[in-house]
N, C-alpha and C positions, 0 to 999 in steps of 0.2 A: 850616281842616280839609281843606279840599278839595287846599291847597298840603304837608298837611303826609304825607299818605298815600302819593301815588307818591314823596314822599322818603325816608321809610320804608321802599316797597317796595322800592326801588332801593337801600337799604345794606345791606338783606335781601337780594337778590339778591347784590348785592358780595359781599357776606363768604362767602353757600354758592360763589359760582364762588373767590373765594380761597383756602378749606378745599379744595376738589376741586384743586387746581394741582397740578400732578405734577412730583414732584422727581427730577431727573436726578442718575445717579449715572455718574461716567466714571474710566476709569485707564488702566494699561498693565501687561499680566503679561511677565515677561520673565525669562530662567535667569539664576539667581542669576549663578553664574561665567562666562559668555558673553556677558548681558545682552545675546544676542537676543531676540526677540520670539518669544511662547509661541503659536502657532496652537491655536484649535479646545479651550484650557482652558477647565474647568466652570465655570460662575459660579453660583451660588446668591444669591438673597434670601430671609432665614427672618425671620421675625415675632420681632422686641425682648421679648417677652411669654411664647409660649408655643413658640417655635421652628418653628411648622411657615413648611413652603416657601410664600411669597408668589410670587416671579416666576425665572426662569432666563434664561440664554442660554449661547453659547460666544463666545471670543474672536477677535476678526477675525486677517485675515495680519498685522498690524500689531500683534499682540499686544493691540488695545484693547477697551474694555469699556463696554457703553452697556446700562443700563437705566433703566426709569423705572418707579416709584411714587406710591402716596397715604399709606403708612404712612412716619410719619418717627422712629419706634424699627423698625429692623431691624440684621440682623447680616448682612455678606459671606461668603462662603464661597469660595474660589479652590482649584480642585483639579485636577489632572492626571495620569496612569497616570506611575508611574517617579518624582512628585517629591512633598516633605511638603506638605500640606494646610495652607492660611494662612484664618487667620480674624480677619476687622476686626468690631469692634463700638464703636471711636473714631475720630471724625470730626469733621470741623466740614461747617458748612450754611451756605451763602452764596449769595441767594438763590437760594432754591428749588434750589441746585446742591450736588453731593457729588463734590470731586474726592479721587480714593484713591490720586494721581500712580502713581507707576512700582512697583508689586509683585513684588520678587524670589522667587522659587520654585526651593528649594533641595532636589537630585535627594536622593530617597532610597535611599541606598547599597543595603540588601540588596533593595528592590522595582526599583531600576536594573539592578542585576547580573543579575536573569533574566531583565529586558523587553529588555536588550543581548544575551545569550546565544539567547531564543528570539529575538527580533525579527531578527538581523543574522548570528548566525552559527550553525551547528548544532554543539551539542553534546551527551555522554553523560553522566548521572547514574546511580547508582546505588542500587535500591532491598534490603527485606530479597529479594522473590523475582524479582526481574525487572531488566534496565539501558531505561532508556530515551532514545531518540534524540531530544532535541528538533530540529525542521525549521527553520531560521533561513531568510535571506534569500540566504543566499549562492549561490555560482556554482552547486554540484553540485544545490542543489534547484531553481532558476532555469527555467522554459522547461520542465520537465523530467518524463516520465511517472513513474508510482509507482513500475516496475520500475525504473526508473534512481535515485530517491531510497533504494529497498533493497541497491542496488547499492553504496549509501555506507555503508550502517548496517555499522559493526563487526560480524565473525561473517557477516554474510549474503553469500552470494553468487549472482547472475543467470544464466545462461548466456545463449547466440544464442537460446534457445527459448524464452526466460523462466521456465524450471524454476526454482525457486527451494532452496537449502541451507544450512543452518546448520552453520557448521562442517563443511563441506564434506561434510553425509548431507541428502537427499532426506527426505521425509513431514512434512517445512513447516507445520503449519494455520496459513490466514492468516484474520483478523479484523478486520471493520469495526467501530469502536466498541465492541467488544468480542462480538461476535456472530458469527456465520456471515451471508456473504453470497454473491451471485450474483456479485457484482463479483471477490470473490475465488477462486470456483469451480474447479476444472480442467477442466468441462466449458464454463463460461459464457466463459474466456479473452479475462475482460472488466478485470483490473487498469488497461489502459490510458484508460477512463473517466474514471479517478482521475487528479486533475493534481500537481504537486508543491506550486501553489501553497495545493490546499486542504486539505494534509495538518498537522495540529498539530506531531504525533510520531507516534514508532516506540517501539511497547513489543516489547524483545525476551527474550522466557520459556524460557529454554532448558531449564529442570526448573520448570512449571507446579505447580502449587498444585493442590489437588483441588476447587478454586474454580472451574475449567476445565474444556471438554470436553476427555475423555481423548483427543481422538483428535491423531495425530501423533506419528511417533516421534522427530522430530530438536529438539521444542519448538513455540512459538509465537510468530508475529509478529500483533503489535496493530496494525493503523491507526488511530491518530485522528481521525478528521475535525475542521477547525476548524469553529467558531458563531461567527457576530459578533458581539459582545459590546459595542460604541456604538450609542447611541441614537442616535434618527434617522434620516436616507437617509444611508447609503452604499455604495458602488459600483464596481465597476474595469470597464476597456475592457482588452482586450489580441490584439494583433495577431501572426501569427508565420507568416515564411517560411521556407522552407529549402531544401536541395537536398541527398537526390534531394526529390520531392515532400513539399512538407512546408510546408501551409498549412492555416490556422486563425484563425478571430476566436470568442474568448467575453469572457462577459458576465454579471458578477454585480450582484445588486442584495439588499439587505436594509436592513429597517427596523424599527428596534426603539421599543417605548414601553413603561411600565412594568408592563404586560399580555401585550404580544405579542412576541413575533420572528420578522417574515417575513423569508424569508430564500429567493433564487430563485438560480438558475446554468444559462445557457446557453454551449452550448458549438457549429461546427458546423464542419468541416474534411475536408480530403481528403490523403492520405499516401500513397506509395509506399516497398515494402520490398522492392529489387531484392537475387536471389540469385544466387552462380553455386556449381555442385555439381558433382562426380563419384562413383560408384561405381565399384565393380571386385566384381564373386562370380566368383570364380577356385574351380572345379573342380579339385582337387589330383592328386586321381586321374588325370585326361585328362590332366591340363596344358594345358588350356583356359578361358578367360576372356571375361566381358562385360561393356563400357567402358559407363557410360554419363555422356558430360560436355556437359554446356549452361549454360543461364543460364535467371532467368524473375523475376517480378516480380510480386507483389502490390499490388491497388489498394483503398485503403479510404476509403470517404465517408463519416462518422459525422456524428450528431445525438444530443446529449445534453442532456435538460431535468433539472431537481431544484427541487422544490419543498417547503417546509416551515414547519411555525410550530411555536412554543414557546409557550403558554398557560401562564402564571404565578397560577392558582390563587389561592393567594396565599402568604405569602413563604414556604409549604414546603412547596408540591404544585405539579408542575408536571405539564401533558401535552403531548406530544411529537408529532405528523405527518409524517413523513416520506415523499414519492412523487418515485421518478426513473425516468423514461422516455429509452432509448438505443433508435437503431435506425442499423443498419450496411450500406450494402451494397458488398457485395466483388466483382472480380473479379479473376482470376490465369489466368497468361499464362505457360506455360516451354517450352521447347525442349531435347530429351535427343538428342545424337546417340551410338546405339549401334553398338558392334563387335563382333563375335561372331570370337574367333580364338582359333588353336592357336597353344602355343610350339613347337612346331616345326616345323609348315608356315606359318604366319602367317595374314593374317587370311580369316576364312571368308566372313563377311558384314557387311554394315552394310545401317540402316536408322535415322530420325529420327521421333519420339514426340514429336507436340505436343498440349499439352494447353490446353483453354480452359473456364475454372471460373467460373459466377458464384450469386451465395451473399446472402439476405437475410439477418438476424439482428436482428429483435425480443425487445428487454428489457422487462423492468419491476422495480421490487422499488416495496413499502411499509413505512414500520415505524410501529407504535402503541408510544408509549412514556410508564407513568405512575412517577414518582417523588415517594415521601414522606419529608422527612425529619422525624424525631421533636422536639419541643423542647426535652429533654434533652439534645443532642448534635449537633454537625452532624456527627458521623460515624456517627448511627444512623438506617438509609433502609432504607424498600421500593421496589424494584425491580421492575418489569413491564413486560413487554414482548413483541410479535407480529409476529413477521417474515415477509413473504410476498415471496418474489421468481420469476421466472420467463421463461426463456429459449428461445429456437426457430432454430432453423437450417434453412432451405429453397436444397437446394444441388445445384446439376445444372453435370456433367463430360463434356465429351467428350473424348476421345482417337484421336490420327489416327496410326500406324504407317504410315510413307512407304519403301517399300524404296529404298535406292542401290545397292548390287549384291552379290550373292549369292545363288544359290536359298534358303537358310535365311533371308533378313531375312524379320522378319514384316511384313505388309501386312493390317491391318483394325483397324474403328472399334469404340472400346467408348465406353458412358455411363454413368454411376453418377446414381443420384438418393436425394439424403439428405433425407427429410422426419422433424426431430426435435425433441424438445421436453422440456422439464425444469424443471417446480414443487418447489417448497420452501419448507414451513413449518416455521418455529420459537418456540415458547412456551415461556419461560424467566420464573424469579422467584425474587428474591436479596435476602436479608433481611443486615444486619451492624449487629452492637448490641454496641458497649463496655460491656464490664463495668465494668471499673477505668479507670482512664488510663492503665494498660500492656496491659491483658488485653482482647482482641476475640474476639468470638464472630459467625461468617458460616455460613446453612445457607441452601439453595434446590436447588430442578432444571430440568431443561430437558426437554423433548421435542420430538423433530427429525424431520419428516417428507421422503420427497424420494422421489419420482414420474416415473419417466420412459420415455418412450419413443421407437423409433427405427423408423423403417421406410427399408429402404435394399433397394437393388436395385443389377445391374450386367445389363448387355444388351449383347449383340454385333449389328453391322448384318450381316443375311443378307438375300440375295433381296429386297432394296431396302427392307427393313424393321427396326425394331429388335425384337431376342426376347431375353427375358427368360432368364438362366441360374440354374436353380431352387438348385444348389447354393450358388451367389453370394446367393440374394435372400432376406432373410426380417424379421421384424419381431421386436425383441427389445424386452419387458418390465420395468423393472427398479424395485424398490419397500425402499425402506431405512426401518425407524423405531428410533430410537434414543430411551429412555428414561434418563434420568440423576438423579441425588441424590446432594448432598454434604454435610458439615460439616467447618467446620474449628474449629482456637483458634489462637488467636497469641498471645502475652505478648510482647514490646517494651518493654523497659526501659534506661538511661542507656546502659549497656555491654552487654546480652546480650539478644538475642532468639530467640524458639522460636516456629517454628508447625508446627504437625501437622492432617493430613486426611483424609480417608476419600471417595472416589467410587465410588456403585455405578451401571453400567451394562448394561441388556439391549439386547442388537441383534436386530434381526428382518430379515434378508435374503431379497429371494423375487428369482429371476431366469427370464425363461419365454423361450426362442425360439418365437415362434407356430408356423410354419411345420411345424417339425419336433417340437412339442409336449416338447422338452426342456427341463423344468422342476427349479431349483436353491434349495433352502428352507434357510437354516441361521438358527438361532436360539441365542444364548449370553450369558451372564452374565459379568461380570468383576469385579473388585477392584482398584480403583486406588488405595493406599495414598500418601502426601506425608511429606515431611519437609525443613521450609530452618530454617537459624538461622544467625544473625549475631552477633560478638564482637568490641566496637570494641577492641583495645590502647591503641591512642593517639588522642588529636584528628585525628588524618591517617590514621590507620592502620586499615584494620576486617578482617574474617576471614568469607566466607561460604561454606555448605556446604547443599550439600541431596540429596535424593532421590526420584524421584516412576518409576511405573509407566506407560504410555503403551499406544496399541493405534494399529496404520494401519490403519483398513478398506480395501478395494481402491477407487480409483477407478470412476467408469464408465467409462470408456473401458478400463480395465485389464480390465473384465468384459464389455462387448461382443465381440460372437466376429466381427466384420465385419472385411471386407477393407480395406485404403488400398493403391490396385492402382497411386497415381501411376507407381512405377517396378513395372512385374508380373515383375520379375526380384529385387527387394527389399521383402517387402509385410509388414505389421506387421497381426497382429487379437489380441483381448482374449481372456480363459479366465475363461467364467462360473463356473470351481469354483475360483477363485483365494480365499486364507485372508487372514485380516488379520496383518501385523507386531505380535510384542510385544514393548516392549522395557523393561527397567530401567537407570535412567539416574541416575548417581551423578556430583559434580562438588565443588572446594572455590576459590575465587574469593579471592584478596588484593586490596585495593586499598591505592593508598598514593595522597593526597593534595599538592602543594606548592602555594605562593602560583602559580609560573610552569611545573609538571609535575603530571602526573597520571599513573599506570600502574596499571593492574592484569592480574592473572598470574590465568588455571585451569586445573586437569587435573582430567579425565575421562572417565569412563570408561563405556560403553553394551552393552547384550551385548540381541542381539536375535534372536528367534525365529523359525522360520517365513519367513525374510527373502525379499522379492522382490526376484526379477532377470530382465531380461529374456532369455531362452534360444531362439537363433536354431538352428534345423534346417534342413537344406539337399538336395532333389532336384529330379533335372533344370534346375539349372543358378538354381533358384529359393532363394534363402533367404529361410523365414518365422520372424517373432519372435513370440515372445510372452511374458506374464512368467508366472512360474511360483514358488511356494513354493518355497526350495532351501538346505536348511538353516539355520547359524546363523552370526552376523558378532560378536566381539568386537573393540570400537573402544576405544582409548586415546587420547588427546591432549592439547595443551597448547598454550591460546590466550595471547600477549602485545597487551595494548592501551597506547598511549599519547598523550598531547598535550602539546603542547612551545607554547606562546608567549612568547617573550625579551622581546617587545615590543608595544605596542597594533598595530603595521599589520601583522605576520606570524604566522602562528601552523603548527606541523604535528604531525600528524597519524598514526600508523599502527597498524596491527595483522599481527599474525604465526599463522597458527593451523597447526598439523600433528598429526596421526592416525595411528595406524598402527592397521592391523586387520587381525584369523586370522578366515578363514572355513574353515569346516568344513562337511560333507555327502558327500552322494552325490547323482548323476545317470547315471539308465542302469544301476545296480546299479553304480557304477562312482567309488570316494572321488573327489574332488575338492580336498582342502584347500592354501592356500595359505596366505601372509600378502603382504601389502602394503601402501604407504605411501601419503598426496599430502599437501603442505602449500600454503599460500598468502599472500601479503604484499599489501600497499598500504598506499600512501603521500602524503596529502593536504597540499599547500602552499595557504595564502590567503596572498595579500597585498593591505594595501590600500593601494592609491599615491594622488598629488594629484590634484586634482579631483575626486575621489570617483568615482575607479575602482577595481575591485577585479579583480586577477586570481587563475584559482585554475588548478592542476596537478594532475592525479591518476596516480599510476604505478598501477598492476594487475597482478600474475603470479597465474596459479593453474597448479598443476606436473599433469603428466601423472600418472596412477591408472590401476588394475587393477579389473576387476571380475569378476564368475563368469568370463565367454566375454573379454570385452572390452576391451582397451586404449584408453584415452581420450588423447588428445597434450593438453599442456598450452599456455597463450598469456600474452603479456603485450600489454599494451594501455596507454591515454595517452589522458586524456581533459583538453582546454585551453577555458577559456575566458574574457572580460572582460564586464564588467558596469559599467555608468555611470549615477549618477541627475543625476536634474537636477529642477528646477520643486520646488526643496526636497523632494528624494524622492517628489514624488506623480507624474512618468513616473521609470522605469527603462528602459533600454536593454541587451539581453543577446545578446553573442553567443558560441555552445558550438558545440564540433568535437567528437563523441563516435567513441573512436576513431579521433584522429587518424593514426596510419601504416595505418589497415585491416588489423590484425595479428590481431584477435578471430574466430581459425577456431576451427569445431566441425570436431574431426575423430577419426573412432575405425576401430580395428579389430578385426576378431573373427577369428584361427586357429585351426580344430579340424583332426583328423587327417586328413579327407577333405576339406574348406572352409576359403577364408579369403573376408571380405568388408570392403571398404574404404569408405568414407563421410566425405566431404569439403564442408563447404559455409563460406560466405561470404557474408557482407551489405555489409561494408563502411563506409565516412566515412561519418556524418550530421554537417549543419552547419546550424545554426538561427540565426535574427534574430529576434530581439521587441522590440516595444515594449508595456509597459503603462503604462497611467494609469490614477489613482484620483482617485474624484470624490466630492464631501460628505465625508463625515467617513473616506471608505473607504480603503484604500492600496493601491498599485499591485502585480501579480502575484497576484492573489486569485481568479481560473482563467485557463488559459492556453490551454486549448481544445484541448490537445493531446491526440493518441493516440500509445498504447506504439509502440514500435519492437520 
């Protein structure tokens, strides 16, 4: 008995450590038709019984596959974005071993065809109310700030100053994620935060939906921001030099589990934006004139953090955090040398104006964001969400007037001090519930607050002191709340869609100069009626048409009554009793489809009210702008889009748009009306050549235009650059010449019967080097750290 117990014990132990031995399961995933080796595909282990998930991994660089178990009924699961999903549940077991040899995984065509179009190249689709740009990988988004990824979108175009147009009209709304932000501001003149690598898409709404805020009269552009959507770490490095100043390192990281997604983006760099300018305000009367031409440069050191998680609820609530903190500091540097002469005794005086500017700029924004979708439908969801962003500018100018000879050059010091600040909240909530499978029904509002103020001064040095010039100084006020509600319907059926809407909007405007206690209140109500529908003919063929109402409130800066004294012979201030633009905007859109072309053709047509332009007046030798209500502008035109690819390694690209518009009014008791034209082209080449480079070619014309007072000259431009991966795509190497002949001048002119005024500037070549790297599961170019140009 004594012999027969530990024998016992001992084949009891046996048999529990035999039962516990874990059985290794090993293979190799590999593309069906290249049979390389698949990196980083999903593997699943599910329970033989009742399916749920036992154990996971991904597949190494080698494409292989190592798990191990105690259950010996399970089932494989092998899956990958872009190819069909393979499932083993036969096998053989030798000991304790499960080899599942080499598993082909064969691409799935229609989910390949978008992960190669968004992942590799950018392209346009088109919806019933909107075209959307997906952001590939290619050159023009590469390395590259948001304003230069707009600069590609069909229909949009950039200028030197970053003004942004559709279809060559100004009143733009631009949108983050579908919202108002500070990033896209005209006062916060912070787009350049945004990198190309983190943008998804461009939605471009040229007759918005009443699903939208009314405001903008030339349409909407949407930016997407991307989310990372693989689980676990991953991450990019990316580095980037340039010349003139143009260096930057950021840094993203994000980590998803089936609860969270953290998701972080640092960014931190330093840029220079060298200019060279002239003016001329030529006195027509005298026949006398002052020159004024230099050079000067801007310097900018940026820091930008983003921070966020996605809380998944569970699988149909989710809550959203969003917080990104930027902070800038500027300094700029220019040199004007003026001349002050008659044509016909020549010149009177000269004198040189230098200026030295330096400028903090702390940001912030947050957004809280909850979404529910229904379990009837994944396309019926509530929507909520809080947006708080808020910007500040602390900015001190001096100015030094050097005479070189003449008793008229001026000789003295002035200084501006801008201390300014500007909050903004928005609380919006957007319900959409399918009725039918054709029929949708969407009703929500918004309310938009924005808060701001400015205290600015200018001071001249007397008697070894600076004093304050009360006329130049004072603090301006300014407070917007914009209340909104809409409904729409849409039906979407095989061949024919309709959707119709209604926005109602009140504005509440209050504008105060302290100083001089001139206080400006308007408050108004509008009606912003919708109409788009679509009409396929053919498989290839479709027909789109819509209609929508629009309003542009005035900017702030368009309502601050403040000086910009840079040049105090050409000084630009705001007109707090400036009206908002209204326009009806009517359009009808063909598209035609091929296997290897695509085109689509619109005309339309826009007739706006109340239109603002800027209206320069000129004494003593001073001309000031400002913009001003000045009757009505009817716009016609006709956009051509296309893409041509003969072949997988080239593909191109263009679009054609032209406008003709009658403006009608009076100024001065005095008609005004005229008509005039501008149209614009460009034309994008990719190629991708061996070794897995890619080059791309961009041509650019935009043609000279008229406006109330001003003549704009038109420019063409050339932007080149090459792009090379390597370490199996996870570094890229990119280098872009934006602007390659430096041909991109701003330059206009303004003649009236007593005044003309000239205005000439120049930025010139940028030329960039990056490299990134992606690390974990991440890929490379996933921020670039750059700021706009």
């Amino acid at each position: 008995m004594k012999i027969q117990v530990p024998f016992i014990l001992s084949m009891w132990l046996g048999l529990g450590l035999l039962q516990a031995q874990d059985i290794e399961i090993t293979g190799k995933v590999v593309h069906a038709n290249s049979q390389m080796p698949i990196e980083f595909a999903t593997i699943k282990l599910l329970d033989g019984e009742n399916g749920q998930m036992i154990a996971g991994t991904t597949t190494e660089a080698d494409g292989g596959i190592l798990l191990t178990t105690q259950k010996e009924s399970f089932i494989v699961e092998i899956s990958f974005i872009g190819f069909i999903t393979q499932t083993i549940s036969d096998y053989d077991m030798v000991g304790g071993k499960v080899d599942l040899g080499t598993i082909p995984l064969a691409e799935d065509s229609e989910l390949m065809d978008e992960v190669v179009i968004r992942g590799e190249r950018s392209t346009t689709e088109f919806r019933l109310d909107k075209r959307v740009f997906n952001v590939g990988q290619d050159l023009s988004s590469t390395g590259a700030s948001a304003l230069e990824v707009l600069n590609n979108v069909p229909s949009v175009t950039v200028n030197i100053e970053g003004q942004i147009q559709l279809r060559g009209i100004g009143g733009v709304q631009i949108l983050i994620n579908g919202k108002p932000s500070v990033l896209a501001s005209d006062g916060g003149n912070a787009l350049g935060t945004i990198t190309a690598d983190m943008i998804d898409r461009v939605e471009v709404i040229t007759n918005p939906s009443a699903k939208y805020d009314a405001e903008g009269t030339s349409g909407i552009i949407n930016i997407v921001i991307k989310k990372e959507e693989k689980k676990g770490v991953n991450g990019s490095l990316t580095l980037n030099t340039g010349v003139p100043n143009n260096h930057s390192l950021g840094f993203s990281l994000n980590k998803r589990t089936e609860k969270f997604n953290l998701f972080s983006q640092l960014g931190v760099g330093h840029r220079t934006f060298p200019e060279t300018f002239e003016t001329i305000n030529s006195n027509l009367a005298e026949q006398s004139y002052i020159r004024n031409k230099g050079d000067g440069e801007k310097n900018e050191t940026f820091f930008n953090l983003i921070l966020g998680t996605d809380y998944h609820i569970n699988d149909r609530n989710v809550l959203s955090l969003t917080g990104n903190f930027a902070y800038e500091w500027e300094t700029e540097y220019s040199t004007g040398n003026f001349t002050s002469e008659n044509r016909s005794s020549g010149p009177e005086a000269g004198w040189t104006r230098d200026e030295s500017t330096e400028a903090t700029n702390p940001k912030w924004q947050y957004e809280l964001q909850y979404k529910s979708d229904f379990s009837d439908s994944d396309d019926h969801y509530l929507l909520i969400s809080a947006l708080g962003s808020s910007f500040a500018k602390d900015q001190m100018s001096t100015f030094n007037n050097i005479p070189s000879f003449g008793e008229m050059a001026l000789q003295d010091r002035q200084l501006t001090d801008t201390d300014f600040g500007q909050a903004e909240y928005t609380f919006k909530a957007d319900y959409t519930k399918p009725i039918t499978e054709e029929i949708t029904f969407e009703t929500g509002g918004q309310y938009l607050i924005t808060d701001v103020n400015n205290d600015f001064s200018i001071a001249t040095f007397e008697n070894g002191a600076w004093e304050q010039i009360p006329e130049r100084t004072n603090t301006f006020f300014y407070t917007q709340k914009v209340l909104g509600v809409y409904s729409t319907g849409a039906y979407e059926g095989d061949k024919f869609g309709l959707k119709l809407g209604l926005r109602v909007e009140n504005t509440d405007l209050n504008t105060l100069l302290k100083q001089n206690e001139l206080e400006n209140q308007q408050n108004f109500t509008n009606l912003f009626p919708t109409l788009h529908s679509s009409y396929k003919l053919a498989d290839n063929f479709s027909l789109q048409g819509g209609y929508s109402r629009r309003i542009s409130r005035p900017r702030l800066f368009d309502l601050n009554p403040f000086y910009n004294i840079r040049n105090n012979f050409s000084i630009r201030t705001g007109n707090p009793d400036l009206l908002p633009e209204l326009t009806d905007s009517y359009e009808i859109t063909g598209i035609l489809d091929f296997e290897l072309l695509s085109l689509s053709s619109s005309v339309y047509h826009r007739y706006i009210t109340q239109t603002v332009e800027n209206v320069t007046t000129f004494e003593d030798n001073v001309g000031i702008t400002m913009p001003m209500n000045i009757g009505t502008n009817k716009a016609t035109g006709v956009e051509l889009n296309g893409k041509f690819t003969p072949n997988e390694w080239v593909s191109l690209s263009g679009d054609f748009n032209y406008n003709y518009f009658n403006r009608e009014g009076t100024f001065e008791a005095s008609p005004f009306d005229f008509t005039a034209d501008q149209w614009s082209a460009r034309l994008t080449s990719k190629f991708d050549l061996p070794a897995d480079f890619t080059l791309e070619l961009i041509g650019n014309y935009q043609s000279a235009y008229q406006t109330f007072q001003r003549k704009i000259s038109g420019y063409a431009l050339a932007d080149i650059g090459i792009r090379k991966k390597i370490m199996k795509g996870k570094t890229i190497l990119n280098l872009s010449i934006r602007d390659a002949f430096a041909s991109r001048i701003f330059e206009t002119e303004t003649v009236q019967n007593n005044f003309s005024q000239y205005d000439y500037r120049l930025r010139g070549r940028f030329i960039t080097f990056g490299i990134s790297y992606g690390f974990g599961k991440g890929e490379a170019m996933e921020f670039s750290g750059q700021k706009r140009f």
